[in-house]
C-alpha positions in Angstrom: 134.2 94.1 97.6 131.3 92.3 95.6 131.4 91.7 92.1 131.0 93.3 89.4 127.7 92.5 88.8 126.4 92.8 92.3 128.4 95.7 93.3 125.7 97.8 94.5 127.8 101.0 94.2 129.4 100.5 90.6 125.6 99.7 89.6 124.5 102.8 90.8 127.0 105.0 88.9 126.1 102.9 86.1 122.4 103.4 86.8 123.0 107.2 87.2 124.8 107.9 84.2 122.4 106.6 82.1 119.6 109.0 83.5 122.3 112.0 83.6 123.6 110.9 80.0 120.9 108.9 78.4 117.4 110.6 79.7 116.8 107.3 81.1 114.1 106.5 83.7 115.8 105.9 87.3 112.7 103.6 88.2 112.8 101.3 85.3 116.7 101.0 85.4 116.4 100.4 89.7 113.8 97.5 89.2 115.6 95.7 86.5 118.8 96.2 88.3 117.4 94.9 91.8 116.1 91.7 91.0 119.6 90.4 90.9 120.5 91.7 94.3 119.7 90.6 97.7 117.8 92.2 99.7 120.6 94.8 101.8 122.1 95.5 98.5 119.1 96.3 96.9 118.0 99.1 99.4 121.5 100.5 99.3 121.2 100.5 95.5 118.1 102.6 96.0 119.4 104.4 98.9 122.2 105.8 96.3 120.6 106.1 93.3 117.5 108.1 94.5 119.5 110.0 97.4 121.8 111.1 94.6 118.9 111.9 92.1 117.6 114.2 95.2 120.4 116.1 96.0 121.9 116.0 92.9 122.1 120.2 92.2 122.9 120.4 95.8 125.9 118.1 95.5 126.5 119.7 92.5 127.0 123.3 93.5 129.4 121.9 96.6 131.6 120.4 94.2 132.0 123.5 91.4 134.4 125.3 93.4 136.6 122.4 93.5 137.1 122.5 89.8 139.4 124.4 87.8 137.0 123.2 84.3 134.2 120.9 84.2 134.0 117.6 83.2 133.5 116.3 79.3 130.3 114.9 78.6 132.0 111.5 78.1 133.0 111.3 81.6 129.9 111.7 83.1 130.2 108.6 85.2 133.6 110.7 87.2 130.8 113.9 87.9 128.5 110.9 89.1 131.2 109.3 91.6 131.9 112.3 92.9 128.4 112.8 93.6 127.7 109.5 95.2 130.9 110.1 97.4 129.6 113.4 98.9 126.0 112.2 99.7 127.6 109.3 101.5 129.5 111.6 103.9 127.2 114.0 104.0 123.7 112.3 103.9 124.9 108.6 105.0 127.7 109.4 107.6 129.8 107.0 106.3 133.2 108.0 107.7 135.2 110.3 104.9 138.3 107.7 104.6 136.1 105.2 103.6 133.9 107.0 101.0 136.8 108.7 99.4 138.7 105.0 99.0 135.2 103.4 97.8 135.3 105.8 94.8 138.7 106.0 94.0 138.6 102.4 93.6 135.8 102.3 91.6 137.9 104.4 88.9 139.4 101.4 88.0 136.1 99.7 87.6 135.2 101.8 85.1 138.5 101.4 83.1 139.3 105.0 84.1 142.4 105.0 86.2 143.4 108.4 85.2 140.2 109.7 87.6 141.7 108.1 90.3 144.4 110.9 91.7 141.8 113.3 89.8 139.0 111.8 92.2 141.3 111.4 95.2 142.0 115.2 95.5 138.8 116.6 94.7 137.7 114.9 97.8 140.3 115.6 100.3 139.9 119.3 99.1 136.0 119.0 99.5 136.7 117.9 103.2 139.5 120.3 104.7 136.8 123.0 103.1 133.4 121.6 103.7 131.7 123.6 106.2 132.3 127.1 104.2 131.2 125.2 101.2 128.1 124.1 102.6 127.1 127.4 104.2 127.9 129.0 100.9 125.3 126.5 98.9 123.0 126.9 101.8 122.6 130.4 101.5 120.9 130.1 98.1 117.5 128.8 98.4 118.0 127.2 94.8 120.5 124.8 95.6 119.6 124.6 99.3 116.6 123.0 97.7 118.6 121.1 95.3 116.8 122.5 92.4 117.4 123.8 88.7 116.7 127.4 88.2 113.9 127.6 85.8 111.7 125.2 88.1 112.3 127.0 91.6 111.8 130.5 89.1 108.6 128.5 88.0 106.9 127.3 91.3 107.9 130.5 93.4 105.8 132.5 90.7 102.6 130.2 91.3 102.9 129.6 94.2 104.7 132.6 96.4 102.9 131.6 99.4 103.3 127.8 99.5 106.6 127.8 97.4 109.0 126.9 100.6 106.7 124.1 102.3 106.7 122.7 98.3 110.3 122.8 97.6 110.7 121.0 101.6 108.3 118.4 101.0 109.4 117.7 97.4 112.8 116.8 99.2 110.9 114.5 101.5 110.9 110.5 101.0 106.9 109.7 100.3 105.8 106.9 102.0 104.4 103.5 100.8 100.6 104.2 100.5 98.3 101.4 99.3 94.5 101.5 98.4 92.7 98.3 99.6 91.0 96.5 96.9 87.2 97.4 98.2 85.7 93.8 96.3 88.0 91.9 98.4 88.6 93.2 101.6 87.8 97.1 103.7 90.8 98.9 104.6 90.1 97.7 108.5 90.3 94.1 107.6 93.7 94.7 105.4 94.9 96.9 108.5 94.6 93.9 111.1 96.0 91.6 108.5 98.7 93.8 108.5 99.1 93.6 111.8 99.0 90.2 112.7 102.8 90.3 110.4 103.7 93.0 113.1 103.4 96.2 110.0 102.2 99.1 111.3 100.0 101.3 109.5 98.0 104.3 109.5 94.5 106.0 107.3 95.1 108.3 105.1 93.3 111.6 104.9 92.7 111.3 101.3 90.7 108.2 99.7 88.4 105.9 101.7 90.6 102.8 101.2 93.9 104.3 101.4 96.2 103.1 103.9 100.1 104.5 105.0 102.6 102.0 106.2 104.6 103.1 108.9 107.8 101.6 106.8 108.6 101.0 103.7 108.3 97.7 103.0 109.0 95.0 99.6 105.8 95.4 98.4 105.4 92.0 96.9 106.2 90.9 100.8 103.4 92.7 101.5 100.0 89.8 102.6 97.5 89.5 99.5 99.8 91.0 97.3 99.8 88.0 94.7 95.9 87.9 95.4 95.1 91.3 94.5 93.9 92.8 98.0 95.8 96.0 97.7 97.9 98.4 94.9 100.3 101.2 95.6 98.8 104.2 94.7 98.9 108.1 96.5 96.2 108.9 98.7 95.7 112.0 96.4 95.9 109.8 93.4 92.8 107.8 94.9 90.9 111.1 94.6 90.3 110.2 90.6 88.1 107.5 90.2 86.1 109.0 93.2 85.9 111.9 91.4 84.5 110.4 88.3 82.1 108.1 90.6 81.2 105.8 87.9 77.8 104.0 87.7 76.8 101.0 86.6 76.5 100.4 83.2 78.8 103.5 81.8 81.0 103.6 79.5 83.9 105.1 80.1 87.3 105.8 79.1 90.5 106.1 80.7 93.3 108.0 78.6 96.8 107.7 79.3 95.7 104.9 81.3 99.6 103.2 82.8 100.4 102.5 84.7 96.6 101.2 85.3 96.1 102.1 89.0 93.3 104.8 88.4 92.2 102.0 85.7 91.7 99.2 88.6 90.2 101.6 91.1 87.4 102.7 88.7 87.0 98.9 88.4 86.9 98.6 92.0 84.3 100.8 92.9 82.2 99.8 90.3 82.7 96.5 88.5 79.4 96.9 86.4 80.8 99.4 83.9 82.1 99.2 80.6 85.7 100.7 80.6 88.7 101.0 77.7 91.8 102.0 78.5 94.2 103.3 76.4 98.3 104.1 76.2 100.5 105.0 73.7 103.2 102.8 75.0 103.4 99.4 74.7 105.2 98.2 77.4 103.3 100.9 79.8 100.1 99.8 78.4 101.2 96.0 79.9 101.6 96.9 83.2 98.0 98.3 83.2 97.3 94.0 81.7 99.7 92.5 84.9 97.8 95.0 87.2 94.6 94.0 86.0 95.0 90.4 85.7 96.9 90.7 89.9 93.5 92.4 90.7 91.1 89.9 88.5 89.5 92.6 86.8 89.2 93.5 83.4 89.1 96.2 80.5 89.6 96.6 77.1 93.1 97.5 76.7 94.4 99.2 73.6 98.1 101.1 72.5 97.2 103.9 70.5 97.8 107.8 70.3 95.0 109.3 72.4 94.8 112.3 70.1 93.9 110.0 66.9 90.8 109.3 68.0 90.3 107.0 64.1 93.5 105.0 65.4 90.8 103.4 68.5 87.5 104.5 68.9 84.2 102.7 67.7 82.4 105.6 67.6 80.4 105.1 70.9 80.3 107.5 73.4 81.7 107.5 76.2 79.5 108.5 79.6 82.9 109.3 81.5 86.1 109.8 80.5 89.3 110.2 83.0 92.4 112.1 81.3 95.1 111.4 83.9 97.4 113.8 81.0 100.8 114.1 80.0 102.7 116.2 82.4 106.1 117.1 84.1 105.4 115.5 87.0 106.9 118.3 89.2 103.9 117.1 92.1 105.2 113.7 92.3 109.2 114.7 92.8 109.9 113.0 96.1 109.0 109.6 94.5 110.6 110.2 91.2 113.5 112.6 92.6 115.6 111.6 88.8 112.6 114.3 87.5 114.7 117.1 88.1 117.6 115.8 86.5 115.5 114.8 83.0 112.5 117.8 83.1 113.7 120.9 80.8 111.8 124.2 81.1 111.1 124.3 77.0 109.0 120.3 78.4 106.2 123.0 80.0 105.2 124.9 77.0 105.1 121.5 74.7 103.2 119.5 77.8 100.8 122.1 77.8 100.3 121.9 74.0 99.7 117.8 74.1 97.5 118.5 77.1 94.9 121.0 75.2 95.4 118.6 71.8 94.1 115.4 74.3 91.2 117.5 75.4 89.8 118.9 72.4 90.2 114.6 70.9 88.9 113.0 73.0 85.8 116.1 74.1 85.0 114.7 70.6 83.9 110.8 72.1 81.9 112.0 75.0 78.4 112.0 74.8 76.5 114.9 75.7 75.8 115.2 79.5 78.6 113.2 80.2 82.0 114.3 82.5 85.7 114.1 81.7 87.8 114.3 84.9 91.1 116.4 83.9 94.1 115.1 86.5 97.3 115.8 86.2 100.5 114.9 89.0 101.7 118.8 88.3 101.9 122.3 90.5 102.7 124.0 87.3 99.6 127.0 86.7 100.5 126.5 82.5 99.6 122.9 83.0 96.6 122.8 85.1 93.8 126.0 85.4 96.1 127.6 82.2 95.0 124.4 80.1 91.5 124.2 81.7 91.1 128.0 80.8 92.6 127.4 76.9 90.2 124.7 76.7 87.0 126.1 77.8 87.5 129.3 75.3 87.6 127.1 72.3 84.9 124.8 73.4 81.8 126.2 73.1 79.7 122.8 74.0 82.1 122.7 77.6 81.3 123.9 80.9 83.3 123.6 84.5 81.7 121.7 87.4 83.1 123.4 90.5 84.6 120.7 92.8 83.0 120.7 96.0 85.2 119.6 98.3 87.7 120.2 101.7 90.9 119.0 100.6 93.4 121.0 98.8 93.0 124.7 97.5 90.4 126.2 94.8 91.9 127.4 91.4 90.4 130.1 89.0 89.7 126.8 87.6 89.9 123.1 89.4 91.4 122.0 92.6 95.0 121.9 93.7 96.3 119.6 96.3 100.2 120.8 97.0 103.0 118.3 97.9 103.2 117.4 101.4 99.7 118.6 102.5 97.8 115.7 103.8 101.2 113.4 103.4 100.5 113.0 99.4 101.7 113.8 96.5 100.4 117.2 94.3 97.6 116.5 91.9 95.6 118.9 90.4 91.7 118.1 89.2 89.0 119.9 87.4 85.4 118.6 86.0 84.4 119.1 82.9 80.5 118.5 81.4 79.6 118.5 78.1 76.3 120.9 77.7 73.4 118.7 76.1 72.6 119.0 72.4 
C-alpha cells in the first residue's frame, strides 16, 4: 500500500470528513490534494471522493440498519470508511474481501484501532444481507435518489412533472464541455485540432462555441490550453453573455463575477466594452485574474460586497449588468455532487433574501434603458421567478423582457433550463430593463 501521503484512499476519507465535518468545498480540497498524485491515483481519488459525495444518503440509508446507535460526531471519518467501502462493492465491483480488508486497515491509519473489529462486522453483516437491504432503500424514491428530504420535498413541489428525470440526471456524471475562445479560433478549428490528438468531440446544443468531449480528459492536457483557446464552462452556462449580447463601447458589470468564465466570454464576444467585475472573495475573485490573464483579456477586477454599492462603484452607470447570484446550486449537482451533503433547507429562504438585496443594489448603477441579466445555477421556484416576482413589485422603474427563445421552459417569469435536458446543467434566466426617466 502507498504512503501516507499518496494513499489515495486515506486521502479521500480525509478529504471527505472535512466536507461531512467541516462544510468544506470537495473541489477545492480534490485539486489541492491531486497535484501531489500521479495521474491513476488522482482519478481514483476523484472517483471516491465524488462517487461517495453522490451516493452518500443512499449509502447511508443501507448502512442504518446495521447499527445498533450512530456514530459520535468525532468519529465521522469511521461513518466515512464505511461509506467508501460500500460504493466500492457496490458502484466499483471491487471484490468484497478486498474492500472490507482496505478499510479495516485503514483504521489504523487513522489512529483508530478500536473501529477495526467495529468496521470488520458492519461489513460482513452488510454483505450476507445486501440484496434485502438494497431493495428496501430502493423502494423509497428519496434515498433511491440519494437525496436529503427537504430537497426531494422541495423539487417534487416545483417541479411534479419533471421531478424524476431531475433527480436521474442530477445523479449523472456531466461531461467536460468547453467554449472555444471565438478571438482565437471557431469551435471547427478547435474540433480538428482536437482531433489530430485522437479526442473525440461533439457540438453542444446550447452556445455557439460550446464543444462536449467524448471523455473526460486533464484539462490542462487539453491543445491551447496554456494559450487561452478554450475554458470549461456548461453549454447552458454559455447562454449568459449571449443573453446580455454586449456592444461595443458599454459598460458593464458582472456581479458575483468567479469564477470569471461568464466574465471572459462577455470579453470574448465583444472585446470593445468596458467591463468591472466584482467578488466578495478574494481568492475567488483571483481565479477570475489567472482566467483572464490564460485568455489575454482584461477587466477591472475588484473584491467587494456587491450589495455596498459605496464599497466599489464610481458612480457611472452601467449599460449592462450580469448578476450570475448567490444560490444553492441544486442545478449544477452532478458536478458538485458534495452539494447535498453542505446545502441546508433554512440556505433557501436566506439565498433568496441576498438574491432580492443584490438586485435592488446594484438596479441602483444601471442607467436608464439599460438590461441586467438575472442567472442563477438553481431549479428552486423561491430562488428564481419567486425572486424575479419580489423584485418587480418593489421596483417601480423595472420591467421583464420576455426571453424569446427554444431552449428550456417559460416561467411566470424567465426561462428555466432543467438538468439533463440538452446534456447541461440547470440555469435559470430572466431580463430585466430599466424604464427610461
Amino acid at each position: 500500500m502507498a504512503d501516507n501521503s499518496t494513499n489515495p484512499r486515506l486521502t479521500a476519507v480525509r478529504i471527505l470528513t472535512s466536507v461531512v465535518a467541516d462544510g468544506k468545498s470537495l473541489g477545492d480540497l480534490l485539486r489541492a490534494a491531486q497535484e501531489s498524485l500521479d495521474t491513476r491515483n488522482a482519478a481514483l481519488l476523484q472517483e471516491l471522493t465524488y462517487g461517495v459525495a453522490r451516493w452518500s444518503y443512499r449509502l447511508e440509508a443501507l448502512l442504518q440498519p446495521l447499527q445498533k446507535k450512530p456514530l459520535r460526531n468525532k468519529d465521522t471519518d469511521i461513518k466515512i470508511l464505511l461509506w467508501m467501502a460500500l460504493y466500492e462493492i457496490l458502484y466499483m465491483r471491487t471484490p468484497d474481501y478486498a474492500a472490507v480488508d482496505s478499510y479495516t486497515g485503514l483504521t489504523l491509519k487513522l489512529r483508530k484501532r478500536w473501529a477495526k473489529g467495529f468496521l470488520n462486522a458492519t461489513l460482513r453483516e452488510f454483505l450476507r444481507q445486501r440484496d434485502t437491504l438494497v431493495e428496501q432503500v430502493d423502494n423509497n424514491a428519496v434515498t433511491r435518489h440519494s437525496l436529503p428530504q427537504w430537497l426531494y420535498k422541495f423539487v417534487v413541489t416545483d417541479w411534479p412533472q419533471q421531478a424524476e428525470s431531475v433527480f436521474i440526471a442530477q445523479n449523472e456524471r456531466g461531461p467536460l464541455v468547453l467554449r472555444v475562445n471565438s478571438l482565437q479560433s471557431t469551435r471547427d478549428n478547435y474540433q480538428r485540432l482536437l482531433e489530430k490528438q485522437t479526442l473525440l468531440s461533439r457540438p453542444a446544443q446550447l452556445g455557439n462555441t460550446s464543444l462536449i468531449l467524448e471523455s473526460n480528459e486533464r484539462v490542462t492536457a487539453l491543445p491551447g490550453f496554456a494559450e487561452g483557446l478554450f475554458s470549461v464552462q456548461d453549454s447552458a452556462a454559455q447562454l449568459a453573455a449571449l443573453l446580455l449580447d454586449p456592444q461595443p463601447g458599454e459598460h458593464v458589470l458582472d456581479a458575483c463575477a468567479a469564477p470569471g468564465g461568464k466574465t471572459g466570454h462577455l470579453l470574448e464576444l465583444q472585446p470593445g466594452i468596458t467591463l468591472t467585475a466584482v467578488d466578495n472573495e478574494p481568492s475567488r475573485l483571483a481565479r477570475v485574474e489567472e482566467n483572464l490573464a490564460r485568455l489575454k483579456l482584461t477587466a477591472e477586477c475588484k473584491c467587494a460586497d456587491g450589495t455596498d454599492v459605496t464599497q466599489w462603484w464610481d458612480n457611472k452607470p452601467f449599460d449592462a449588468i450580469l448578476l450570475d447570484a448567490p444560490c444553492s446550486a441544486l442545478g449544477v449537482l452532478r458536478r458538485h455532487p458534495d452539494i447535498r451533503l453542505l446545502r441546508r433547507e433554512s440556505d433557501i429562504k436566506a439565498l433568496a433574501k441576498q438574491q432580492l438585496a443584490l438586485l435592488r443594489a446594484l438596479w441602483s448603477t444601471l442607467k436608464p434603458g439599460g438590461r441586467l441579466i438575472y442567472v442563477t445555477c438553481s431549479v428552486l421556484k423561491q430562488e428564481n421567478e419567486q425572486s424575479i416576482e419580489k423584485f418587480l413589485t418593489v421596483t417601480e422603474d423595472a420591467k421583464e423582457r420576455v426571453i424569446d427563445a427554444e431552449w428550456g421552459q417559460a416561467c411566470q417569469h424567465g426561462r428555466q433550463i432543467l438538468p439533463g435536458q440538452y446534456d447541461s446543467d440547470g440555469f435559470y434566466y430572466a431580463i430585466l430593463v430599466k424604464n427610461q426617466a
